[in-house]
C-alpha positions in Angstrom: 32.0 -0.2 -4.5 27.9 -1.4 -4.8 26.4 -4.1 -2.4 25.9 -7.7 -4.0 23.0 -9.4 -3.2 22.7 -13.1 -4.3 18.9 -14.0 -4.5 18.9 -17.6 -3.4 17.0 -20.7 -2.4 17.8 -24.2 -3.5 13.9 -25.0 -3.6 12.3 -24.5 -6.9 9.0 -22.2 -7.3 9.4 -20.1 -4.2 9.4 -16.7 -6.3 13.3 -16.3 -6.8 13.4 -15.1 -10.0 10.2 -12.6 -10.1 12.1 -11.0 -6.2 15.4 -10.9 -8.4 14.1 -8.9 -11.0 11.2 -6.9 -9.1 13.6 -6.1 -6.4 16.0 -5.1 -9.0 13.6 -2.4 -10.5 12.1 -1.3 -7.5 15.7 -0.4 -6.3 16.0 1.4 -9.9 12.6 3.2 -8.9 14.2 4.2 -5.8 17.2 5.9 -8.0 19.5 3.3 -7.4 21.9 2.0 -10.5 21.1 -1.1 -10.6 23.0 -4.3 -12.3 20.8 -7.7 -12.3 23.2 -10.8 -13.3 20.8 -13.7 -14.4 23.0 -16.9 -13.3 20.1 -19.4 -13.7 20.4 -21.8 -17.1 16.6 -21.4 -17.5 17.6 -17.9 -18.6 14.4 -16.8 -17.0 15.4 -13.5 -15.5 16.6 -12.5 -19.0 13.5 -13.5 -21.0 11.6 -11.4 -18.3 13.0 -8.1 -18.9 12.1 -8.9 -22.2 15.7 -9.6 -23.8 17.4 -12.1 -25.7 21.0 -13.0 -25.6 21.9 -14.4 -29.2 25.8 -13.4 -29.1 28.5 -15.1 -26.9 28.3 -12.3 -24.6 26.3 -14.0 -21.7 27.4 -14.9 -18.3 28.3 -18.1 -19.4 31.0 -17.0 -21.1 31.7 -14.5 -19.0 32.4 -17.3 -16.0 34.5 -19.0 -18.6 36.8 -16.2 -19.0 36.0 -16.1 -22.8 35.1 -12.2 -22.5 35.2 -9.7 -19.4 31.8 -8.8 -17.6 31.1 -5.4 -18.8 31.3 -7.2 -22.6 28.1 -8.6 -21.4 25.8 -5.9 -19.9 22.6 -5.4 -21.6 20.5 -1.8 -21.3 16.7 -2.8 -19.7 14.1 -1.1 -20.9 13.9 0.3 -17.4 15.7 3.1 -16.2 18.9 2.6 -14.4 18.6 -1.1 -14.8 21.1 -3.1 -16.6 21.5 -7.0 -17.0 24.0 -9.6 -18.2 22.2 -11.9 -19.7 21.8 -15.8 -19.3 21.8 -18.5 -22.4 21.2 -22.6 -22.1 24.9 -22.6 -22.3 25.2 -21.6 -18.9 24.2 -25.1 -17.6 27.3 -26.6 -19.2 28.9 -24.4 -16.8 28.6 -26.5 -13.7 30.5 -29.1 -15.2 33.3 -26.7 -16.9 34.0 -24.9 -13.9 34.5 -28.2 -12.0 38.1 -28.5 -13.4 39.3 -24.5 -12.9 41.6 -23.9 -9.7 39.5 -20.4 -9.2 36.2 -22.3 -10.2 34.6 -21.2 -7.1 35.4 -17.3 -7.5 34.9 -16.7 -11.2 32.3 -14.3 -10.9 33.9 -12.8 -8.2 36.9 -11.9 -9.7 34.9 -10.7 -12.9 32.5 -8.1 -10.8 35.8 -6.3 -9.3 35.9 -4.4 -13.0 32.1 -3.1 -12.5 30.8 -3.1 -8.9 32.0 0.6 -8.9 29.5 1.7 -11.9 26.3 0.5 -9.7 24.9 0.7 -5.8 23.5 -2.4 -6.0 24.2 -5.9 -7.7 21.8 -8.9 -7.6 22.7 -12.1 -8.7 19.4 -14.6 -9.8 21.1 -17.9 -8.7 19.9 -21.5 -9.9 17.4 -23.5 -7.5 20.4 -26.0 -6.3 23.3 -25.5 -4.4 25.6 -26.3 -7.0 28.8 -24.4 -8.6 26.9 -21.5 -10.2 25.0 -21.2 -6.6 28.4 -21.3 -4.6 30.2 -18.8 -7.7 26.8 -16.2 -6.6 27.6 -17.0 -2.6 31.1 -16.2 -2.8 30.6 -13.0 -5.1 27.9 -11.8 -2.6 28.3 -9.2 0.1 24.8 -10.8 1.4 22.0 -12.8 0.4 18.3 -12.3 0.2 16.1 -16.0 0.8 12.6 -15.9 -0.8 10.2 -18.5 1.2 7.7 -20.1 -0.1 4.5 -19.8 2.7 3.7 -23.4 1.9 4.4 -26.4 5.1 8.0 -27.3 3.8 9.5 -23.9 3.5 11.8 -24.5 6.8 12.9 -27.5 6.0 14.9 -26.3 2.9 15.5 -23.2 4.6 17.7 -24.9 6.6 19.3 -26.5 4.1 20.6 -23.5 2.6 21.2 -21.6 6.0 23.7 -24.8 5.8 25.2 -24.2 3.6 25.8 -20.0 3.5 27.1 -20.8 6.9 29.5 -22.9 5.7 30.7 -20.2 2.2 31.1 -17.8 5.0 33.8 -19.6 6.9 35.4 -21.1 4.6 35.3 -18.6 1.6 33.5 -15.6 2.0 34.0 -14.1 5.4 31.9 -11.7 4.8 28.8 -12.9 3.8 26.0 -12.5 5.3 22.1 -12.9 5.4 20.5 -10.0 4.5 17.1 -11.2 4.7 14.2 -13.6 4.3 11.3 -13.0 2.4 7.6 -14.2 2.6 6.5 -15.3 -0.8 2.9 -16.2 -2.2 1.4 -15.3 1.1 -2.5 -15.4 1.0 -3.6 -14.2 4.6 -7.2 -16.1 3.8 -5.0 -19.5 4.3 -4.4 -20.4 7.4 -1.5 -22.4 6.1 0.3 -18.8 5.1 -0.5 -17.5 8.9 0.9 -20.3 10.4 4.2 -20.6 8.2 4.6 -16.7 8.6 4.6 -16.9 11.9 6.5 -19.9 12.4 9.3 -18.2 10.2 9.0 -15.2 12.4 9.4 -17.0 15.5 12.6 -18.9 14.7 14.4 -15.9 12.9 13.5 -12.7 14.1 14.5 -9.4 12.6 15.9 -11.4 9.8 12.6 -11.6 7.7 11.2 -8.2 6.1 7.9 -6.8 7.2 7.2 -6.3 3.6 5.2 -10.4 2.3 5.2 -10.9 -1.6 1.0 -11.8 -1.3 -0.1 -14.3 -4.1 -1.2 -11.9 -7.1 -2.3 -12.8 -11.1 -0.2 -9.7 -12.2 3.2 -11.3 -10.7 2.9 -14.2 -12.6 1.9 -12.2 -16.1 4.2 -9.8 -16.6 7.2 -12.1 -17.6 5.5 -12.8 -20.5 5.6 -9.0 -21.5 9.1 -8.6 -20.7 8.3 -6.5 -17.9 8.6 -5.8 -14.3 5.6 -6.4 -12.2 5.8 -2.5 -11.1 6.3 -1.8 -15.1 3.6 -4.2 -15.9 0.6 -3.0 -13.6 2.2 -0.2 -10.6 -1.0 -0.4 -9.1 -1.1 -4.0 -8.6 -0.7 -5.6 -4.9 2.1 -7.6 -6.4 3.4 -4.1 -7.7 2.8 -2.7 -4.4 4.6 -5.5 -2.3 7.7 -5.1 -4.3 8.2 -1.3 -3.8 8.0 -2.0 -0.3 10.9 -4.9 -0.3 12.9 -2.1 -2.4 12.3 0.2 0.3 12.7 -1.9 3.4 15.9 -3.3 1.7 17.2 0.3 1.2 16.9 1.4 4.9 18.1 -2.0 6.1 21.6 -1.5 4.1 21.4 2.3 4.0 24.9 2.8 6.1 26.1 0.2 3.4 25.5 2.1 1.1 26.3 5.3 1.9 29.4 4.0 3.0 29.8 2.7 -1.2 28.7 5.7 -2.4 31.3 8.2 -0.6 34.3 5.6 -2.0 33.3 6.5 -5.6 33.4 10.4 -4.0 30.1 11.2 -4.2 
């Protein structure tokens, strides 16, 4: 079976969505087979691959039970990237699962039928801690935290440390924190050096070496349906998110050999 990696953080604008799908195609770079699930309402994952979901096949109805999960993959227009895509419907879905005994492991239970077709799974989760957040927690193997270097990055952080904590010993057992990641660093601040470093200091080996650095070609390449790394490769932004790929790849390289010798290969 393939790794699932929630990307999560119940603050808004800390670069969640660009590390989603950027991760996501630098792991497909790196050869991987690679399945993005965009569980965010704003369906902005999905616009930024360029695609549009105008059937009932979306992870909306997907978490409803209305259709099985491989019903909803979509082919990217990169290579070894696939996506199930997200609609405005989805936000009806907080309230909807609400009432469903299994609400908490609906997605879950879905990814059992496809995790053994891909190495790697990320899940783009909704800035809150709410059901479709919990549904991404409890499907994940681990999570990966994009921070914001801006002066109240730790004080959500800890929020959401919370509240993982909390998934992991009462529903997911396995769960764990794969990483934290530095976003919209700009070393010429000294507002970014001094959150860096206080991040470093109170977690350690937990937050990647590789820093997402504030960069124009990030922020433009949604809007052409692309990747960063499809959008400009030899942008710093490109650049930054080959390395997270990378650095991801060797931190859950036993992982993953250890998923890719149960599907005998």
């Amino acid at each position: 079976m393939g790794l699932t990696i929630a990307v999560a953080n119940q603050k808004g604008g800390v670069g969640k969505t660009a590390t989603a799908i950027n991760l996501s195609a630098a792991l497909a770079l790196e050869g991987k087979r690679v399945l993005l699930i965009d569980l965010d309402a704003q369906g902005s994952a999905t616009s930024g691959l360029g695609m549009r979901c105008e059937t009932d096949a979306s992870v909306y109805d997907v978490l409803l039970g209305r259709i099985r999960l491989e019903e909803a993959i979509l082919t990217t227009a990169t290579p070894g990237l696939d996506l199930v895509p997200a609609t405005r419907e989805l936000a009806g879905a907080e309230v909807e699962l609400v009432t469903m005994d299994d609400r908490h492991q609906r997605l879950r239970d879905q990814l059992a039928s496809v995790t053994d077709l891909y190495d790697c799974v990320i899940i783009d989760s909704p800035p809150a801690l709410g059901m479709l957040t919990l549904n991404a927690l409890c499907a994940a193997d681990g999570v990966l935290v994009p921070l914001q270097c801006e002066f109240y990055a730790l004080e959500g952080l800890g929020a959401l440390l919370g509240t993982i904590e909390r998934i992991r010993m009462a529903l997911n057992p396995s769960l764990e924190i794969y990483g934290i990641l530095l976003t919209m660093y700009d070393a010429r601040t000294s507002l970014s050096r001094h959150v860096a470093r206080e991040v470093r200091d109170h977690f350690g080996g937990k937050v990647l070496n590789a820093m997402i650095p504030r960069n124009v070609r990030i922020g433009e390449s949604p809007s052409h349906g692309l990747s960063v790394i499809a959008y400009d490769p030899a942008s710093a932004g490109a650049a930054a998110y080959r390395q997270v790929g990378r650095e991801m790849l060797s931190l859950l390289s036993g992982r993953l050999r250890a998923t890719s010798r149960v599907r005998g290969e």
